[in-house]
mmCIF file as Biopython writes it, N, C-alpha, C and O atoms, coordinates in Angstrom:
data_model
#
loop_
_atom_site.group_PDB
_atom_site.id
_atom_site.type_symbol
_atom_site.label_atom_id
_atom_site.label_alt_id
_atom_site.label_comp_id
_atom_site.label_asym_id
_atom_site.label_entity_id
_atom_site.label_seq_id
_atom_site.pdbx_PDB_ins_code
_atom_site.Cartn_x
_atom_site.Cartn_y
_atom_site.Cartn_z
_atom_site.occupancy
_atom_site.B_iso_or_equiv
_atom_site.auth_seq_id
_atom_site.auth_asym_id
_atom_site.pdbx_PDB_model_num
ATOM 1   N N  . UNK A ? 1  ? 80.544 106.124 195.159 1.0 0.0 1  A 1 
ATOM 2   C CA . UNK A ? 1  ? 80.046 107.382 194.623 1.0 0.0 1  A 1 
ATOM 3   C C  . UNK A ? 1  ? 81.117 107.986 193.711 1.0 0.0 1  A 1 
ATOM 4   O O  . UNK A ? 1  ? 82.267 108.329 193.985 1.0 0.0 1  A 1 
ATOM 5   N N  . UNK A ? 2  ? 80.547 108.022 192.735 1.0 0.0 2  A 1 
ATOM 6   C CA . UNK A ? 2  ? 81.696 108.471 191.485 1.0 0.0 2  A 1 
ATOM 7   C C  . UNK A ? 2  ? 81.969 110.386 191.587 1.0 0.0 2  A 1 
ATOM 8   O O  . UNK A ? 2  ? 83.008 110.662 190.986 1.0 0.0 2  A 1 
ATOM 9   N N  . UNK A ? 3  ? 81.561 111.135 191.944 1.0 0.0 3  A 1 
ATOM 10  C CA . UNK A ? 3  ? 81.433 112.700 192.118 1.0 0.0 3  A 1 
ATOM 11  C C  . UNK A ? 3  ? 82.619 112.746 193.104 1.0 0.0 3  A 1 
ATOM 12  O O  . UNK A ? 3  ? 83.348 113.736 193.057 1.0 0.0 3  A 1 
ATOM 13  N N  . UNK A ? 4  ? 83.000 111.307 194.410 1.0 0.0 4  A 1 
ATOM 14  C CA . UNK A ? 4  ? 84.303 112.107 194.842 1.0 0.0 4  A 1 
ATOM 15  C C  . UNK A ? 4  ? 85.667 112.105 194.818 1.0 0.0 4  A 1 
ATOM 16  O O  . UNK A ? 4  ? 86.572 112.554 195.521 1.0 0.0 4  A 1 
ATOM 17  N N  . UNK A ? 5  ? 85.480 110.979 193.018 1.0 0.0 5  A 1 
ATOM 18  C CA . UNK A ? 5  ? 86.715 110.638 192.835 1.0 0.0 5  A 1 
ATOM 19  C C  . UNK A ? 5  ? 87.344 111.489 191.942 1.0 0.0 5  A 1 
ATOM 20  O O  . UNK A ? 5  ? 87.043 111.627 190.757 1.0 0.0 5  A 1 
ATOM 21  N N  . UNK A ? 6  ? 88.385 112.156 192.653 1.0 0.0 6  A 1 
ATOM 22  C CA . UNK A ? 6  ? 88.792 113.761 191.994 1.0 0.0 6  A 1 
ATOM 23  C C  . UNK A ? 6  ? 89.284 113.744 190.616 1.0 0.0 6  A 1 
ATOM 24  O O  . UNK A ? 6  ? 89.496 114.819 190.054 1.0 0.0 6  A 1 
ATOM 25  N N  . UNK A ? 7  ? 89.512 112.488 189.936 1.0 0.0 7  A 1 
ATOM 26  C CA . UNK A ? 7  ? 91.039 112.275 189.081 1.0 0.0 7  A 1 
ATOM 27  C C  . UNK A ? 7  ? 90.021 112.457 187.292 1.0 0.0 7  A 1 
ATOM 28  O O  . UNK A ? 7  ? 90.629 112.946 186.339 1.0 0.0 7  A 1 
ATOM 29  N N  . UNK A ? 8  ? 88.947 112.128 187.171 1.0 0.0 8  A 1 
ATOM 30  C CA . UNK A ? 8  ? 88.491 112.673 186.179 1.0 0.0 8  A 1 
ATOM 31  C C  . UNK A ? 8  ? 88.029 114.508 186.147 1.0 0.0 8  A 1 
ATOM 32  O O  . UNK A ? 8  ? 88.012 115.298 185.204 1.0 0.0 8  A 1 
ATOM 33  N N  . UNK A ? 9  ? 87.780 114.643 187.237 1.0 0.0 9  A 1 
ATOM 34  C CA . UNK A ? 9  ? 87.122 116.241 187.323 1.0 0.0 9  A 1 
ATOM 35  C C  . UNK A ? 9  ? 88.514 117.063 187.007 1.0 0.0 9  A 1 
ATOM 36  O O  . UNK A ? 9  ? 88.753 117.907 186.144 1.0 0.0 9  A 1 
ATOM 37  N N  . UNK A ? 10 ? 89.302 116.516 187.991 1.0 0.0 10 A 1 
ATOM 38  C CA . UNK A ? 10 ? 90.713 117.829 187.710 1.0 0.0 10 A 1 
ATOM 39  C C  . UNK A ? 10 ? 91.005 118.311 186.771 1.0 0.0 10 A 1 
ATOM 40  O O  . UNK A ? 10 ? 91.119 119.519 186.564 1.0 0.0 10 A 1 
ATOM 41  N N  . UNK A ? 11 ? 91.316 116.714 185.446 1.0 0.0 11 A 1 
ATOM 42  C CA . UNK A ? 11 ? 91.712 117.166 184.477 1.0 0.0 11 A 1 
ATOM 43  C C  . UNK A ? 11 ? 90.960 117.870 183.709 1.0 0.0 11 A 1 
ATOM 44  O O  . UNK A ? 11 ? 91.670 118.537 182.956 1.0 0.0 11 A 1 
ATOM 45  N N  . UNK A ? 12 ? 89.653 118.075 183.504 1.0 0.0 12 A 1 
ATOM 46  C CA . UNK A ? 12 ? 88.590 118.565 182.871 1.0 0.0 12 A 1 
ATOM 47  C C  . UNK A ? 12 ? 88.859 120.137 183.482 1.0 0.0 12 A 1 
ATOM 48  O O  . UNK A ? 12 ? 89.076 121.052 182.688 1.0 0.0 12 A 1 
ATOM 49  N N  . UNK A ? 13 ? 88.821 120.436 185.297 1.0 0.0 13 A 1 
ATOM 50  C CA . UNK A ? 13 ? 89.307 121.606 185.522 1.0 0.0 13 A 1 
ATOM 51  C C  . UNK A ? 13 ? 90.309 122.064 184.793 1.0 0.0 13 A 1 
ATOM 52  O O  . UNK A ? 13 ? 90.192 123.170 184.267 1.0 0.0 13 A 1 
ATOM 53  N N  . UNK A ? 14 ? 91.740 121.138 184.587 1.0 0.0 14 A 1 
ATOM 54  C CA . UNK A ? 14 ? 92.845 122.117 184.027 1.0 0.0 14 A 1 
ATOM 55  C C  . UNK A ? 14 ? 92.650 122.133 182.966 1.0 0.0 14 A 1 
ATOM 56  O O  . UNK A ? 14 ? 93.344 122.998 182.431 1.0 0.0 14 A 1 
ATOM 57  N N  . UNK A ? 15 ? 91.973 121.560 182.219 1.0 0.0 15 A 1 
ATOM 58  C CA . UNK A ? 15 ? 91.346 121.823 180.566 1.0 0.0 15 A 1 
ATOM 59  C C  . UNK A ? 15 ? 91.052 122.826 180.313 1.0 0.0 15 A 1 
ATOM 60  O O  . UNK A ? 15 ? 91.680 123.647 179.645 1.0 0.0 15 A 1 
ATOM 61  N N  . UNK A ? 16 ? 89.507 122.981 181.074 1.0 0.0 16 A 1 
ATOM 62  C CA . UNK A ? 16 ? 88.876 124.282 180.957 1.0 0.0 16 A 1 
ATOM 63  C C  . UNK A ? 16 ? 89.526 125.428 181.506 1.0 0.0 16 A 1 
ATOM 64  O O  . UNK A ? 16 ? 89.048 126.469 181.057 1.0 0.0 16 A 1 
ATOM 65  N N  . UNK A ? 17 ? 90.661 125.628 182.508 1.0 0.0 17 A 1 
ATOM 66  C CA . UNK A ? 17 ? 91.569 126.584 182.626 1.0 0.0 17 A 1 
ATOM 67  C C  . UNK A ? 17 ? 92.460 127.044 181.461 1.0 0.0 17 A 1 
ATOM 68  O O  . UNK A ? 17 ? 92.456 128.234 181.147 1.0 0.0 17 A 1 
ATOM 69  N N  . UNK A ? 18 ? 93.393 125.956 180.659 1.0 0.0 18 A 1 
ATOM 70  C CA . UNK A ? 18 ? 94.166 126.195 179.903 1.0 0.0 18 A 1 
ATOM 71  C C  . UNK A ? 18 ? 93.446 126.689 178.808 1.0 0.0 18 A 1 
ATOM 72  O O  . UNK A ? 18 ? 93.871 127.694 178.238 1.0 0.0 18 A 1 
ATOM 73  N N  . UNK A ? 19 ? 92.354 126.102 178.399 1.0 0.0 19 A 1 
ATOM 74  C CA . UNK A ? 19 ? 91.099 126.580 177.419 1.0 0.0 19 A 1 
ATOM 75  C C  . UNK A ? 19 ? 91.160 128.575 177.311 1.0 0.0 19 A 1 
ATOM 76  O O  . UNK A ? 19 ? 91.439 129.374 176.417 1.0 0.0 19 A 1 
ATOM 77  N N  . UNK A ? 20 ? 90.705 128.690 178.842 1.0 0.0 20 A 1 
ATOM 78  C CA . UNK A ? 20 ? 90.313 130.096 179.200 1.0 0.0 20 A 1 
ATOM 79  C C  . UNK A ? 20 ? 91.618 130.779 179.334 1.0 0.0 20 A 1 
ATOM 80  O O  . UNK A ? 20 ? 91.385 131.986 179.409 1.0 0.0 20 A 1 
ATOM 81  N N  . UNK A ? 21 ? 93.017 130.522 179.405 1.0 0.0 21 A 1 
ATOM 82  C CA . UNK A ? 21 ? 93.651 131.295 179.803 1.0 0.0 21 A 1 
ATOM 83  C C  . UNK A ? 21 ? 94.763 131.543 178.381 1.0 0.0 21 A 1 
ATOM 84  O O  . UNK A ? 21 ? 95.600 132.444 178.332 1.0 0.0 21 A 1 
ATOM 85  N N  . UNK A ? 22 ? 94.558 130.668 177.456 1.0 0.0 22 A 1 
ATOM 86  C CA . UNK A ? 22 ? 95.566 130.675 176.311 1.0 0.0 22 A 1 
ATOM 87  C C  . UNK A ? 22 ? 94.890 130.741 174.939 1.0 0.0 22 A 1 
ATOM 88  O O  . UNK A ? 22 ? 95.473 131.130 173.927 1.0 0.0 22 A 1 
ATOM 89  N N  . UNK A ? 23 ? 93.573 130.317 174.983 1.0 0.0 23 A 1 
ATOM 90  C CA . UNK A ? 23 ? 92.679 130.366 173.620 1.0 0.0 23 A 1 
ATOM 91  C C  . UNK A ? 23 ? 91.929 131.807 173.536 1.0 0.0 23 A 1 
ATOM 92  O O  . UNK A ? 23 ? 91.832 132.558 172.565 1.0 0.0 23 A 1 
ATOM 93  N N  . UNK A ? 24 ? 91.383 131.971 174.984 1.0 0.0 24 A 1 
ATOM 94  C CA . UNK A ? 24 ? 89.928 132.734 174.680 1.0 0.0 24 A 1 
ATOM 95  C C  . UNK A ? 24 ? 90.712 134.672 174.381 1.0 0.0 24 A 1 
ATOM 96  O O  . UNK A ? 24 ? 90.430 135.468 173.485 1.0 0.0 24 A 1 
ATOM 97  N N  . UNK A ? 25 ? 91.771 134.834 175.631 1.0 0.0 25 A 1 
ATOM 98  C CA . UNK A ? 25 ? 92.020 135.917 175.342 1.0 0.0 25 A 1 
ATOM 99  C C  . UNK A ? 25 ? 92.438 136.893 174.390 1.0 0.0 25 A 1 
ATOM 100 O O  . UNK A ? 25 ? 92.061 138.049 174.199 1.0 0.0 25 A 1 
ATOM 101 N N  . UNK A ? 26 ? 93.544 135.976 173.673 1.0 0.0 26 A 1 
ATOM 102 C CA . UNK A ? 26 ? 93.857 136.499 172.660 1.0 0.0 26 A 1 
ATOM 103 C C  . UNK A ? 26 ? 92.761 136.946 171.386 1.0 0.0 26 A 1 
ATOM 104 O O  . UNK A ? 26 ? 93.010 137.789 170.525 1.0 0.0 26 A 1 
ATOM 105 N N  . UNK A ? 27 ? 91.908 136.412 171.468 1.0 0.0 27 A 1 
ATOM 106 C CA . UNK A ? 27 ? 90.812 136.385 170.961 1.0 0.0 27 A 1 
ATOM 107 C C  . UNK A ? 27 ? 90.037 137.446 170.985 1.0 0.0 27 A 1 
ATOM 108 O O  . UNK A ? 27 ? 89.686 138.133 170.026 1.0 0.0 27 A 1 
ATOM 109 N N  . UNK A ? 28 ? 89.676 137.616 172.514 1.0 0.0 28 A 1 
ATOM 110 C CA . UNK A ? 28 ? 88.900 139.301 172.722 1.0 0.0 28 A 1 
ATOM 111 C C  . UNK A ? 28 ? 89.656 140.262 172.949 1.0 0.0 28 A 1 
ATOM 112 O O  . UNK A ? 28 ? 89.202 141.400 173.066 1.0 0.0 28 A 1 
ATOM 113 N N  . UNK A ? 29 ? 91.434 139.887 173.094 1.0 0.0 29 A 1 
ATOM 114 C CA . UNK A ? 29 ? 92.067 141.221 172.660 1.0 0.0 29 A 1 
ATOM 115 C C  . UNK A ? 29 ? 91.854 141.931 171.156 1.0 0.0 29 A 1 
ATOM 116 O O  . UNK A ? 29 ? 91.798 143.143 170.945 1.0 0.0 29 A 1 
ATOM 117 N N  . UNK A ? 30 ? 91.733 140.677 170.003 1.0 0.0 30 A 1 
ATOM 118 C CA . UNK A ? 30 ? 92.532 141.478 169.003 1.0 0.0 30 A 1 
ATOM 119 C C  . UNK A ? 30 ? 90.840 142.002 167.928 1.0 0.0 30 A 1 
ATOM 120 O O  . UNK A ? 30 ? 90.708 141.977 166.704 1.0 0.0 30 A 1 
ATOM 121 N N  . UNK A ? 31 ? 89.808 142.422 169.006 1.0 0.0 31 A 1 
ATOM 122 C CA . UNK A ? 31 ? 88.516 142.777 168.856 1.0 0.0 31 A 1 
ATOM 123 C C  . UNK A ? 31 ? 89.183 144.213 168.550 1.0 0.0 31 A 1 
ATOM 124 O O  . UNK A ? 31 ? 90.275 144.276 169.115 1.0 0.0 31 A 1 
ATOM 125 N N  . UNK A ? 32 ? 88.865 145.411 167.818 1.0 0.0 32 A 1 
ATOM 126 C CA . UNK A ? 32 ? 88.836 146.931 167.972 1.0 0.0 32 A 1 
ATOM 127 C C  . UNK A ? 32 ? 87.104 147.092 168.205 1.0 0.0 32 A 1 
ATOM 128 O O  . UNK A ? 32 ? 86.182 146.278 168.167 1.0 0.0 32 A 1 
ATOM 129 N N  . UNK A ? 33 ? 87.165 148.269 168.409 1.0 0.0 33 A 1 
ATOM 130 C CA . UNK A ? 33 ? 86.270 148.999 168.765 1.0 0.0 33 A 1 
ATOM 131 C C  . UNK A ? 33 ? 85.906 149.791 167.699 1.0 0.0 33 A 1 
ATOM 132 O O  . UNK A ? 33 ? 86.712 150.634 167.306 1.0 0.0 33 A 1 
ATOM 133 N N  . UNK A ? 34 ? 84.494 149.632 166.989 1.0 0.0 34 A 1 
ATOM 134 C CA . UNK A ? 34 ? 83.881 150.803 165.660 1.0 0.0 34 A 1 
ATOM 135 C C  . UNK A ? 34 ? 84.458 152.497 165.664 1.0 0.0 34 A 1 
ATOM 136 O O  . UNK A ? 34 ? 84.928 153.329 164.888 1.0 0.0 34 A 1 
ATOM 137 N N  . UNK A ? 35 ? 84.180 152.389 166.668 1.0 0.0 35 A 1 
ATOM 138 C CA . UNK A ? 35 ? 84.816 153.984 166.758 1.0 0.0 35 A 1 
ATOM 139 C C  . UNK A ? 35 ? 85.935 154.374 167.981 1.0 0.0 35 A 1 
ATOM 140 O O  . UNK A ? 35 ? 85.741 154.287 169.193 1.0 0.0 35 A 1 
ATOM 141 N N  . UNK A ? 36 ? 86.860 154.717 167.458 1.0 0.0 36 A 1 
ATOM 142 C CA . UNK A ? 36 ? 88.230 155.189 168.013 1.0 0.0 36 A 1 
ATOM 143 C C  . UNK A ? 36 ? 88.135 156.558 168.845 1.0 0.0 36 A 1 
ATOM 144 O O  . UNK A ? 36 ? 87.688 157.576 168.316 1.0 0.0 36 A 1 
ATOM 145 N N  . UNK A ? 37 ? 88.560 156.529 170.118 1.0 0.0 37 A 1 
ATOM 146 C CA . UNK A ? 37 ? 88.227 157.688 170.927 1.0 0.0 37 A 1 
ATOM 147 C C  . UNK A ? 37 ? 88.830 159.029 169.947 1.0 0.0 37 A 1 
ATOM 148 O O  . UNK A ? 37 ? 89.634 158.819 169.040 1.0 0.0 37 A 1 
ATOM 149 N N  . UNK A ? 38 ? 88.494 159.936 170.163 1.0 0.0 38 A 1 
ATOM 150 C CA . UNK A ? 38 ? 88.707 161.013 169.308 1.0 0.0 38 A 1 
ATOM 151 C C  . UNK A ? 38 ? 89.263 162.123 170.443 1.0 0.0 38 A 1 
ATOM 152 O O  . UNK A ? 38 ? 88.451 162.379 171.332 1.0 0.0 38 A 1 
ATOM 153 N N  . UNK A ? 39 ? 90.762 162.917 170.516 1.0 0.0 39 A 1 
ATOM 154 C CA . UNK A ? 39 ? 90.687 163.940 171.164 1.0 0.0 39 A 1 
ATOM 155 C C  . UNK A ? 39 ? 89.798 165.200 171.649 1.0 0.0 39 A 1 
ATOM 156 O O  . UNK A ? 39 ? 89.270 165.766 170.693 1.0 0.0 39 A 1 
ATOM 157 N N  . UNK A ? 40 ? 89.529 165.729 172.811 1.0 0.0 40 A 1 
ATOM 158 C CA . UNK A ? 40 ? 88.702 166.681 173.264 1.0 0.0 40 A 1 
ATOM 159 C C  . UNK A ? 40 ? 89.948 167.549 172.242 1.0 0.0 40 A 1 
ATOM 160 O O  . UNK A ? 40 ? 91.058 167.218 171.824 1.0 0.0 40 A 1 
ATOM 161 N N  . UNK A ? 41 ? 89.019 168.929 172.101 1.0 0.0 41 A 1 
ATOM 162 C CA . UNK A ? 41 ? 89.318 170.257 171.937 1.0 0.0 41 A 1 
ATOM 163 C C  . UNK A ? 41 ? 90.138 170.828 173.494 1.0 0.0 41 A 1 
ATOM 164 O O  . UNK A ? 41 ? 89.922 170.278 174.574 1.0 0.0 41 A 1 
ATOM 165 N N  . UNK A ? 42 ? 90.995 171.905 173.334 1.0 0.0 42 A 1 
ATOM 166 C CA . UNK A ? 42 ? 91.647 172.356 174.330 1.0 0.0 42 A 1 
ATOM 167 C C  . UNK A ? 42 ? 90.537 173.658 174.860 1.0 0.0 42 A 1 
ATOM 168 O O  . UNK A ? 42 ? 90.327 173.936 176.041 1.0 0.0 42 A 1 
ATOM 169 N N  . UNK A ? 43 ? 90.020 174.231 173.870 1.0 0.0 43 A 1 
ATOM 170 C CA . UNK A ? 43 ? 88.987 175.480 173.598 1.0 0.0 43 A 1 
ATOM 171 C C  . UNK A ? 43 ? 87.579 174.901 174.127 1.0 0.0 43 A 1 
ATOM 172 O O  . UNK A ? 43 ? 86.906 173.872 174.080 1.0 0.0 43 A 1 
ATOM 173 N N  . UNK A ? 44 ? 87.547 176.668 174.848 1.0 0.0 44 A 1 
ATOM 174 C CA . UNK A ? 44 ? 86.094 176.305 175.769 1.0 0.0 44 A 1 
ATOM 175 C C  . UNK A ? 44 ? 85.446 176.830 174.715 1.0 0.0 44 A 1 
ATOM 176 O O  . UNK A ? 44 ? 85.887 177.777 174.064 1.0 0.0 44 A 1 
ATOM 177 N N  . UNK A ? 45 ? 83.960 176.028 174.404 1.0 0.0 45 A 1 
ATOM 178 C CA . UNK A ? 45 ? 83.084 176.452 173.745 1.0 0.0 45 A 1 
ATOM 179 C C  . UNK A ? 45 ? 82.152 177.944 174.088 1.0 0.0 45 A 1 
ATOM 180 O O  . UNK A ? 45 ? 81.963 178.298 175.251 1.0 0.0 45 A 1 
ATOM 181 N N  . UNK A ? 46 ? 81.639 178.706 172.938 1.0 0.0 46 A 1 
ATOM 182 C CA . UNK A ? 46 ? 81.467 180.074 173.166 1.0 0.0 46 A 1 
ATOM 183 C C  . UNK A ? 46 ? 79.969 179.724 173.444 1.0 0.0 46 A 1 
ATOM 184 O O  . UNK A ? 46 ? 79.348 178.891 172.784 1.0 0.0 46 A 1 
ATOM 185 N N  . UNK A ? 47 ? 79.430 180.466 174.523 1.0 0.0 47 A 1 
ATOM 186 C CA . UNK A ? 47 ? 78.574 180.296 174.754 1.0 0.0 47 A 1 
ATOM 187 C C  . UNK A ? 47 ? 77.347 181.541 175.054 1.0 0.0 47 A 1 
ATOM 188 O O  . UNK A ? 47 ? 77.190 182.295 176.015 1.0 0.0 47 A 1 
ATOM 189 N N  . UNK A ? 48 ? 76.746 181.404 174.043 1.0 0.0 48 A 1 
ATOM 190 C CA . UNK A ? 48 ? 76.247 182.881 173.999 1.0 0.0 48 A 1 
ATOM 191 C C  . UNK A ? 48 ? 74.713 183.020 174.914 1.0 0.0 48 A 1 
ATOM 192 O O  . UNK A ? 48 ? 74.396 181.993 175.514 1.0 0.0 48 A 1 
ATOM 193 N N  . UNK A ? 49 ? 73.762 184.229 175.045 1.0 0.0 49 A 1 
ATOM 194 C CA . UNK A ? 49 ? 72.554 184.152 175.728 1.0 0.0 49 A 1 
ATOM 195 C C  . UNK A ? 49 ? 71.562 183.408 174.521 1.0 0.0 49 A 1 
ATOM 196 O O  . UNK A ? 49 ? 71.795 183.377 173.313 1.0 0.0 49 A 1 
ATOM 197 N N  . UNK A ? 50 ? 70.477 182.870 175.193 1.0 0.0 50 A 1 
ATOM 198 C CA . UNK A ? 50 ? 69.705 182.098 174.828 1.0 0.0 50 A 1 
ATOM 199 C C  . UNK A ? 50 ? 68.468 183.153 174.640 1.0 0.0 50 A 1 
ATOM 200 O O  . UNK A ? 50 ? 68.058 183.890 175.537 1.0 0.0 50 A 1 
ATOM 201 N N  . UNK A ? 51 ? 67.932 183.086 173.266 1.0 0.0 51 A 1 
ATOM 202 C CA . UNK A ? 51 ? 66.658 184.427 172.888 1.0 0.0 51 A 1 
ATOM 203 C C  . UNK A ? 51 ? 65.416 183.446 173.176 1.0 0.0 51 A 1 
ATOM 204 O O  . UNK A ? 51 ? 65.139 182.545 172.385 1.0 0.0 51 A 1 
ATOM 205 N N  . UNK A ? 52 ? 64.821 183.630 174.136 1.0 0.0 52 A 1 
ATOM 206 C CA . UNK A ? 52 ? 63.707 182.959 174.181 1.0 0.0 52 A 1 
ATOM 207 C C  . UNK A ? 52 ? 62.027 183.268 173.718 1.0 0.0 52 A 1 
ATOM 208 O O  . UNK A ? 52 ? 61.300 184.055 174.324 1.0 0.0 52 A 1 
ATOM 209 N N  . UNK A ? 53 ? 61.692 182.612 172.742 1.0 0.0 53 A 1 
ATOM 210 C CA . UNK A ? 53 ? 60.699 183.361 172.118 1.0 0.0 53 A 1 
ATOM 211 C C  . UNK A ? 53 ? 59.490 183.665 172.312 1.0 0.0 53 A 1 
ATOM 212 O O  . UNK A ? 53 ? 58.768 184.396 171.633 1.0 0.0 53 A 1 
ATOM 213 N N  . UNK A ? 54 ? 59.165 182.845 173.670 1.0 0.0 54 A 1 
ATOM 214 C CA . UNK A ? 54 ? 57.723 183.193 174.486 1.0 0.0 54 A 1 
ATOM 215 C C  . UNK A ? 54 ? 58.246 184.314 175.030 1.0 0.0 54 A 1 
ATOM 216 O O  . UNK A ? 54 ? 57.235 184.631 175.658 1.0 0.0 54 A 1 
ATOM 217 N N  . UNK A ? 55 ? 59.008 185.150 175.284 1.0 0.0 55 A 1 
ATOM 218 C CA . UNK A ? 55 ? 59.539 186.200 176.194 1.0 0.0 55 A 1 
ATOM 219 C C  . UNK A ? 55 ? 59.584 187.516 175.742 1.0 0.0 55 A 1 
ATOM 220 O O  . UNK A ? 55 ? 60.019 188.405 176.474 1.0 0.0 55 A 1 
#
């Protein structure tokens, strides 16, 4: 039975490890994001009464 002879699978494991751990990341690090977080205001917004016009 060829599935329990470990010596082809491993290397294919450490392939696909070294693959994922040295190719892929750098990759979806150097992604930005469309829009850049933007600072809140320190100021509470003024908040006035509401004229309701059925009323």
């Amino acid at each position: 039975m060829p599935q329990l002879n470990p010596t082809p699978w491993f290397i294919i494991l450490v392939f696909s490890w070294l693959i994922f751990l040295l190719f892929i990341p750098p990759k979806v690090i150097s992604h930005e994001t469309p829009n850049q977080p933007s600072h809140q205001s320190t100021e509470k917004a003024q908040m006035g009464a509401w004229t309701w016009l059925w009323h």
